[in-house]
C-alpha positions as CSV (number, residue, x, y, z in Angstrom):
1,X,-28.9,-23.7,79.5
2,X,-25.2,-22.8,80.2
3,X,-24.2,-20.2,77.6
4,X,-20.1,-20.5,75.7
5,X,-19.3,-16.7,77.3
6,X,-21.5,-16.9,80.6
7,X,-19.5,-15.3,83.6
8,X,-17.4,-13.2,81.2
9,X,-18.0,-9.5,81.3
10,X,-17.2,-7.4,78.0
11,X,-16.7,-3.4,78.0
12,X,-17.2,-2.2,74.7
13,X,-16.4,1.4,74.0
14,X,-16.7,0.6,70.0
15,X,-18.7,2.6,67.6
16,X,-20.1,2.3,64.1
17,X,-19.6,-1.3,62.9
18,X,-16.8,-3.8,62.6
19,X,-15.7,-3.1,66.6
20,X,-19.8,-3.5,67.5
21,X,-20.5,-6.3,65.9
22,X,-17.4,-8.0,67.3
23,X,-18.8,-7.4,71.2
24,X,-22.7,-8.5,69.6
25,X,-20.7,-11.8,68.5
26,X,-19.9,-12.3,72.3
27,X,-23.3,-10.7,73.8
28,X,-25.1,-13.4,71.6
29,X,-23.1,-15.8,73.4
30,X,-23.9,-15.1,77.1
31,X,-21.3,-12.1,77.5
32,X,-22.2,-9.4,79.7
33,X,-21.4,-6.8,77.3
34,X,-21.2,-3.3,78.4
35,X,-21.6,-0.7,75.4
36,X,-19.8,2.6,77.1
37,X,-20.5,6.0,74.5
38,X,-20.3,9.9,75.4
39,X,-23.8,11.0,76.3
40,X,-22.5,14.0,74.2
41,X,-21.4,12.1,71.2
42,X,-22.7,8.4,70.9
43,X,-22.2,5.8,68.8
44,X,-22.7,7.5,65.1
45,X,-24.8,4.0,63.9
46,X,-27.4,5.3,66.1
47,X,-28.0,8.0,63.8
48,X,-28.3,6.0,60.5
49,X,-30.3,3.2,58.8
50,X,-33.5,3.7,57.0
51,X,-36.1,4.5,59.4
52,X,-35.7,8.2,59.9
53,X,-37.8,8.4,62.5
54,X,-35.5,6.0,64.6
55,X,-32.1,7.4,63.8
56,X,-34.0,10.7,65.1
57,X,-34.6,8.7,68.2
58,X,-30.9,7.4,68.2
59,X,-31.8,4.1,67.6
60,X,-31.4,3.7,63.9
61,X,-31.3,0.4,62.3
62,X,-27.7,0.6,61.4
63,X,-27.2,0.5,65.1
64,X,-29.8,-2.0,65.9
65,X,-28.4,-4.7,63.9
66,X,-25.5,-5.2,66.7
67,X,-26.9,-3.7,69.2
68,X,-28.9,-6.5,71.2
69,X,-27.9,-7.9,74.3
70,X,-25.6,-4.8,75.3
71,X,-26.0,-2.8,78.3
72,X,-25.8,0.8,77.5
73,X,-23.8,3.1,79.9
74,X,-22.8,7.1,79.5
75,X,-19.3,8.2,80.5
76,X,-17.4,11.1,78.7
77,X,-14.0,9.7,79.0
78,X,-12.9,13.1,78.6
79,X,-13.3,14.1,81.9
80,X,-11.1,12.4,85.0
81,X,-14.8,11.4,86.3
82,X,-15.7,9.2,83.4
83,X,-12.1,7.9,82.9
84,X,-12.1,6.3,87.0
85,X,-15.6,5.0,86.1
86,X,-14.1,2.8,83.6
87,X,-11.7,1.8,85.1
88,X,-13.8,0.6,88.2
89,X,-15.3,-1.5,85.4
90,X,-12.6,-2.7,83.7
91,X,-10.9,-3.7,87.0
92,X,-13.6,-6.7,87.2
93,X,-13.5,-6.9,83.1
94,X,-12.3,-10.1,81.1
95,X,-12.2,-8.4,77.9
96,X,-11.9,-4.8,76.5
97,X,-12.8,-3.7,73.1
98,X,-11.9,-0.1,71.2
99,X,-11.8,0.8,68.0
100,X,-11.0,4.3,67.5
101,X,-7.0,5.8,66.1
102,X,-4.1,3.9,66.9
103,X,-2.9,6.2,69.9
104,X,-6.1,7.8,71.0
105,X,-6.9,5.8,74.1
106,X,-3.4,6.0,75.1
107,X,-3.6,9.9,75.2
108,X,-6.9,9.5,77.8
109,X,-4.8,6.9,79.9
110,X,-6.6,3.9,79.1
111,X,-4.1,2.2,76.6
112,X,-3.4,-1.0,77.0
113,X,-0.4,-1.3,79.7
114,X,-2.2,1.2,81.8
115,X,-4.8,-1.6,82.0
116,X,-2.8,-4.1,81.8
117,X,-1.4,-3.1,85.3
118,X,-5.0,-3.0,86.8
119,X,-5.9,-6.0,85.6
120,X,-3.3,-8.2,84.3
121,X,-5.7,-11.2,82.7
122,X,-7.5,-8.3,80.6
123,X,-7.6,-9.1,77.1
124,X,-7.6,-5.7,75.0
125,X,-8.9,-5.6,71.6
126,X,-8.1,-2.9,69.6
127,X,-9.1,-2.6,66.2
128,X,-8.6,0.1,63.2
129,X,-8.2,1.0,59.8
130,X,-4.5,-0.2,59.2
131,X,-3.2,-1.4,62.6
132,X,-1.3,-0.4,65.5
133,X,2.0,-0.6,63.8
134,X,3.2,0.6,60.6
135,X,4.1,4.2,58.7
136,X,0.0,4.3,58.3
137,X,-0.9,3.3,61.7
138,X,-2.3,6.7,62.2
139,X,-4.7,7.0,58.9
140,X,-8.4,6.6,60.1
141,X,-11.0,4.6,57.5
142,X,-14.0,2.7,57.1
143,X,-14.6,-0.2,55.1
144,X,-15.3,1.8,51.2
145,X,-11.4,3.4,52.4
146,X,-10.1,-0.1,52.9
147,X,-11.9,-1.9,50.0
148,X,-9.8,0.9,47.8
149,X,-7.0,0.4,49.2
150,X,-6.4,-2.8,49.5
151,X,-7.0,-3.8,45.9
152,X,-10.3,-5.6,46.1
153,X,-12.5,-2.4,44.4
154,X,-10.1,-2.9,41.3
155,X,-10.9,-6.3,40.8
156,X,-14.2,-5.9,40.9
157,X,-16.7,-4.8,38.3
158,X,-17.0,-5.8,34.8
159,X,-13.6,-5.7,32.4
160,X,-12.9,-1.7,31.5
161,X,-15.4,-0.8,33.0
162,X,-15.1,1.3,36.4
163,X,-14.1,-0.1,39.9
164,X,-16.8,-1.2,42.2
165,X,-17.1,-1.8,46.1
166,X,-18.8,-5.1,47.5
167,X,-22.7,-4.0,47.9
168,X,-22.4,-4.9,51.8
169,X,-19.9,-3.6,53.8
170,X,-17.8,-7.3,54.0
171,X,-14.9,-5.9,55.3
172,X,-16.6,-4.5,58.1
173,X,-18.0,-7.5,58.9
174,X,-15.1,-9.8,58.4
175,X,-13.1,-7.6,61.0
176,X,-15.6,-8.0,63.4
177,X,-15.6,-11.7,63.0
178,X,-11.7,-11.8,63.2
179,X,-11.8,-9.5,65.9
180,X,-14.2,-12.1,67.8
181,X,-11.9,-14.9,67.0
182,X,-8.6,-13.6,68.1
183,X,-10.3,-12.2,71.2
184,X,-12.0,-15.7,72.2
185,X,-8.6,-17.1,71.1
186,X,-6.6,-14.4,73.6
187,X,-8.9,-16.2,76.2
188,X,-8.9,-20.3,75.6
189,X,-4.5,-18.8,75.6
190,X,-5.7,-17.2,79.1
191,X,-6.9,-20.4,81.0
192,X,-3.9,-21.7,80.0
193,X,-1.4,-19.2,81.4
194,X,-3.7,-16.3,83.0
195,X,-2.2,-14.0,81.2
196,X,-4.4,-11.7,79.2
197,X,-2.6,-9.9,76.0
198,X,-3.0,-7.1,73.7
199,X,-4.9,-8.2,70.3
200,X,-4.4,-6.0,67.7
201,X,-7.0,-6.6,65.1
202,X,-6.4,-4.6,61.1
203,X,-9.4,-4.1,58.4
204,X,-6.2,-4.0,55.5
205,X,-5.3,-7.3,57.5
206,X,-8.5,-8.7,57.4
207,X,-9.5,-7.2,53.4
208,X,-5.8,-9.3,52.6
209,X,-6.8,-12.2,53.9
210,X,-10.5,-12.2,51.9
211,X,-8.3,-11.6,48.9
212,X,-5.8,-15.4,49.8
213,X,-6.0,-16.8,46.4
214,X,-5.9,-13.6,44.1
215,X,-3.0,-12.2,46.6
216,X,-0.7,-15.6,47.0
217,X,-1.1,-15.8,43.1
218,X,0.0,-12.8,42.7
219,X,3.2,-12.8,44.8
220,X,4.0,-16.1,43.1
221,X,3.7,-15.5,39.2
222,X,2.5,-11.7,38.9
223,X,-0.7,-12.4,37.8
224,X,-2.9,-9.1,38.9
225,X,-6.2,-10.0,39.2
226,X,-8.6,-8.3,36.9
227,X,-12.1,-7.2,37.5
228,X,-14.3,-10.1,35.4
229,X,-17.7,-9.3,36.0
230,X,-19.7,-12.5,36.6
231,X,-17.3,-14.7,34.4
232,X,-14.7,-16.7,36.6
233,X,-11.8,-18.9,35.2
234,X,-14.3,-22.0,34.0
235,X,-17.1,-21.3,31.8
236,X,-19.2,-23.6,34.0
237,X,-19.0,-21.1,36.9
238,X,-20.4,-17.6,36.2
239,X,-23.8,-16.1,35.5
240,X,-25.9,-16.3,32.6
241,X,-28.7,-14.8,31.0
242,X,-32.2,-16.9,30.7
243,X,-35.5,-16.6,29.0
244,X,-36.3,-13.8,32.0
245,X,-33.5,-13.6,34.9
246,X,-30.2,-14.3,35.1
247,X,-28.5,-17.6,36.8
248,X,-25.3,-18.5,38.4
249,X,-24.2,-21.8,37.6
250,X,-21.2,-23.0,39.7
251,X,-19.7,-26.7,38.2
252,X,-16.2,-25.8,39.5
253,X,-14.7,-29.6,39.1
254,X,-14.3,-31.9,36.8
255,X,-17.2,-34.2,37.6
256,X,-19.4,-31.4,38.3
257,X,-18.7,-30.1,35.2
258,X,-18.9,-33.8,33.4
259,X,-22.7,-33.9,35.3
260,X,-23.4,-30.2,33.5
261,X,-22.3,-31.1,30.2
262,X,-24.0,-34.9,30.2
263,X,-27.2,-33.0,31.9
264,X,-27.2,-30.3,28.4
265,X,-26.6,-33.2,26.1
266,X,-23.1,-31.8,25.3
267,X,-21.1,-34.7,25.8
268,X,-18.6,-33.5,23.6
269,X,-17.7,-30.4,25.2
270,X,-16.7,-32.1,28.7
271,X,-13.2,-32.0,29.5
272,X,-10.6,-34.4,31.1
273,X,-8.5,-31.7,32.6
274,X,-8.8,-28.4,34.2
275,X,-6.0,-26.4,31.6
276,X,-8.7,-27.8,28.7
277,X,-11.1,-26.3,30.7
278,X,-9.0,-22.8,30.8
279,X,-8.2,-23.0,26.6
280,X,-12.0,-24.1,25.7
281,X,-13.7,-20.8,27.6
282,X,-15.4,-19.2,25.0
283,X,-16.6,-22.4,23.3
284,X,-18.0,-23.5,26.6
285,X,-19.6,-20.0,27.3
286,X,-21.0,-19.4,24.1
287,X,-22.6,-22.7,24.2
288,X,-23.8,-22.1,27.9
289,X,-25.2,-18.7,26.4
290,X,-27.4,-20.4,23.8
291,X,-28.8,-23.1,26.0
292,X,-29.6,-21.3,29.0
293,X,-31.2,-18.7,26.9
294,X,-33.8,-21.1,25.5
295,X,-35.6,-21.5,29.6
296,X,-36.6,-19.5,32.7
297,X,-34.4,-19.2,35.6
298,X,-36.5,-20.8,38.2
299,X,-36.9,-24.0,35.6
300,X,-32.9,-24.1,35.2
301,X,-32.2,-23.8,39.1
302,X,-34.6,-27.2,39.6
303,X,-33.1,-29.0,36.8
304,X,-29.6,-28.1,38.1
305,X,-29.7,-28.5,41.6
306,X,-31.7,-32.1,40.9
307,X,-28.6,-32.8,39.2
308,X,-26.3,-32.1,42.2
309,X,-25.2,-29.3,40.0
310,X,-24.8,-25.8,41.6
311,X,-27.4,-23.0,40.8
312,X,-28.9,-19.8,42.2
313,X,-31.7,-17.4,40.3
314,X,-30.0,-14.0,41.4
315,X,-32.4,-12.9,44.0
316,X,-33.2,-9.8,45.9
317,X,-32.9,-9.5,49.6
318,X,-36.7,-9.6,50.1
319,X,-36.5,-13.1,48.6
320,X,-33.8,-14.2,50.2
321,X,-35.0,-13.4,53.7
322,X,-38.3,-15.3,53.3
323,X,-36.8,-18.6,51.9
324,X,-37.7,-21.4,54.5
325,X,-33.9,-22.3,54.5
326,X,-33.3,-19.3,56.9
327,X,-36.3,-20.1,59.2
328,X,-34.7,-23.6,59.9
329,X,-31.3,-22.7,60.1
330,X,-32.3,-19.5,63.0
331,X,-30.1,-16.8,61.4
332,X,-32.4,-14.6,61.9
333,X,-34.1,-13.9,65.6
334,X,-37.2,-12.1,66.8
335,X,-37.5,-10.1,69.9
336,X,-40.6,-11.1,71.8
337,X,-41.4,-7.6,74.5
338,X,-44.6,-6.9,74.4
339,X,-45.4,-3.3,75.4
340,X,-41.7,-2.7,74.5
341,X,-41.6,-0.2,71.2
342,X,-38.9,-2.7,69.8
343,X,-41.1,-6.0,70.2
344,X,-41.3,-7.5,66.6
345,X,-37.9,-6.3,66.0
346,X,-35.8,-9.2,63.7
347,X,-32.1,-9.4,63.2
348,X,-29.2,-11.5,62.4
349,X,-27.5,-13.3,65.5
350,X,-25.1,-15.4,64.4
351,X,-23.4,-17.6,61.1
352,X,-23.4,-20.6,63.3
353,X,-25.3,-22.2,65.5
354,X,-24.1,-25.0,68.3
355,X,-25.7,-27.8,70.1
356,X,-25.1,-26.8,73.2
357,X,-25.3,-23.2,74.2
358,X,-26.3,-21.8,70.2
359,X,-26.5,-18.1,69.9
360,X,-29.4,-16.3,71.0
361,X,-31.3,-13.0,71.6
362,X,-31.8,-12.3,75.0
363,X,-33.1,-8.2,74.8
364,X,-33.4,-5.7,73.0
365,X,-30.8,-3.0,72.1
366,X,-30.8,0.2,74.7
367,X,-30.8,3.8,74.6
368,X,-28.2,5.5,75.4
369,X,-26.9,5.3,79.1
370,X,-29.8,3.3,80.0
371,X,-28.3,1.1,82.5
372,X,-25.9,3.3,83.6
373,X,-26.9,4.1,86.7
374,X,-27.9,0.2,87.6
375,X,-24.3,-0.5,86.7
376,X,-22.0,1.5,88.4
377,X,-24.4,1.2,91.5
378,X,-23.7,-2.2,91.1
379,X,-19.6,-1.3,91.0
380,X,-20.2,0.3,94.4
381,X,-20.2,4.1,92.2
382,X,-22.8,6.3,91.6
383,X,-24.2,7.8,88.1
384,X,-22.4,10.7,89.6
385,X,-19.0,9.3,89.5
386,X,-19.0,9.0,85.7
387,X,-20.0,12.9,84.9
């Protein structure tokens, strides 16, 4: 089966998160994703996760989650010999991906108009902390950095109580995702004109745009948004306590929250209109507070979601991952190597699947520089050439 990104060949000299899991997006996709690190100084996600024993072994899980599908070759792109390796192999590249300081690639020769010139379709991907441009384009961070700058910690957490980051690293992830978009986007633009371009990818950018609604209300009427804890604007969104775990209830419009209020036998508490909604808050939540109080969690999530009403227990991860719902959709994919100290190993692939050509593992992720001699042989260099 014909794969969206067969045919397309993908040098990836990324490191830690939001740049890899951009490349993974394409490797999962049919890419031919070449992962380029220092043999001196690889990617640092090698070295974490939370199986010691692998990030001892360079192959933490941290790394593992984006790793698949990648060839792995060693270059120091310090030395003149590692640079011209590259270079062989982005001469025959479609799409280049780097996300280290504004600047830094330009200082080793390999910014983008030097490549450019080589190979003129190229599509260069360059992500960081605030973008290429700006009076900050030079500051370096990772995505705790961003999620304090860019507001989003200070909105969240409960009211006066301190600021709190996002439990998984969204922002990370997000960037990746855009970075993924804008670079398939750079090339449905290249069949077009075949013309590649420079696509510079920002996590402030991307944490902005996760933050639309609070941001545009802002610039409008001045509104800040304050950290709320679980409660949102309606009373019939936000998480409640039960007779032994909490629930989220979301009955965000009107006939949702017409369905809740007929459902609790509270006719008289459902509104017409969504400012009602705003002035009766605390009626509605206190009266949500007493009723959900009186049943379990699991017993209010059936009797909501039967009432096309919804409702989630707040689960733990463990749970989460063993609900059949992710079995069917395939979120999740197993390597299959037997023999192979990887085999058995399960991750993420994609938030999407197609009919066509869907997403799909095809092996495991490599040690460092394990392919590097089959690939620059194949480029008509040596393993020598890169040292």
């Amino acid at each position: 089966m014909a794969r969206a990104f067969d045919g397309l060949r993908v040098i990836d000299t990324t490191h830690v998160l939001a740049g890899p899991f951009a490349a993974y997006q394409m490797a999962v996709l049919g890419a031919e994703v070449i992962k380029i690190e220092d043999p001196n100084d690889p990617d640092q996600a090698r070295m974490q996760g939370t199986d010691r024993v692998l990030t001892d072994a360079k192959m933490g899980t941290a790394f593992l989650a984006q790793g698949s599908n990648k060839k792995a070759v060693a270059l120091d792109l310090k030395t003149e010999a590692g640079r011209a390796a590259l270079l062989r192999l982005v001469d025959e590249a479609d799409v280049f991906v780097e996300n280290y300081r504004p600047g830094a690639f330009e200082a080793l020769g390999l910014g983008h108009e030097v490549l450019r010139a080589r190979n003129p379709g190229l599509v260069y991907c360059s992500i960081s902390a605030f973008g290429a441009t700006g009076p900050r384009r030079a500051q370096t961070g990772y995505d705790n950095v961003i999620q304090a700058f860019c507001g989003m910690m200070a909105m969240t957490g409960t009211p006066g109580g301190p600021a709190l980051r996002c439990g998984a690293p969204v922002i990370d992830y997000a960037t990746g995702t855009t970075a993924a978009f804008a670079i398939t986007a750079a090339l449905f633009h290249r069949t077009r004109t075949g013309q590649g371009q420079h696509v510079d990818v920002s996590m402030l950018d991307v944490a902005l745009m996760l933050m639309s609604a609070p941001a545009a209300g802002f610039l409008w009427n001045g509104v800040h948004p304050e950290a709320a804890g679980n409660d949102f604007f309606f009373a019939t969104l936000g998480c409640y306590d039960t007779l032994d775990e909490p629930i989220m209830i979301a009955a965000s419009n009107l006939a949702q929250q017409e369905r809740l209020w007929r459902a609790l036998g509270r006719d008289d508490l459902i509104r017409q209109d969504n400012n009602a909604r705003l002035d009766a808050h605390a009626e509605e939540k206190s009266a949500l507070s007493t009723i959900l109080a009186t049943r379990g969690a699991a017993d209010w999530e059936e009797f909501f979601i039967a009432r096309r009403i919804p409702a989630a227990r707040v689960r733990r991860l463990e749970e989460a991952l063993a609900d059949p719902q992710l079995r069917a959709r395939g979120v999740f994919q197993r390597h299959r190597v037997p023999g192979h100290s990887l085999d058995g190993l399960t991750v993420p692939v994609a938030g999407f699947t197609m009919s066509a050509c869907p997403p799909r593992l095809e092996f495991p992720p490599q040690p460092v520089g394990a392919q590097t001699a089959d690939i620059l042989s194949a480029d008509g260099q040596t393993e020598a050439d890169g040292d």
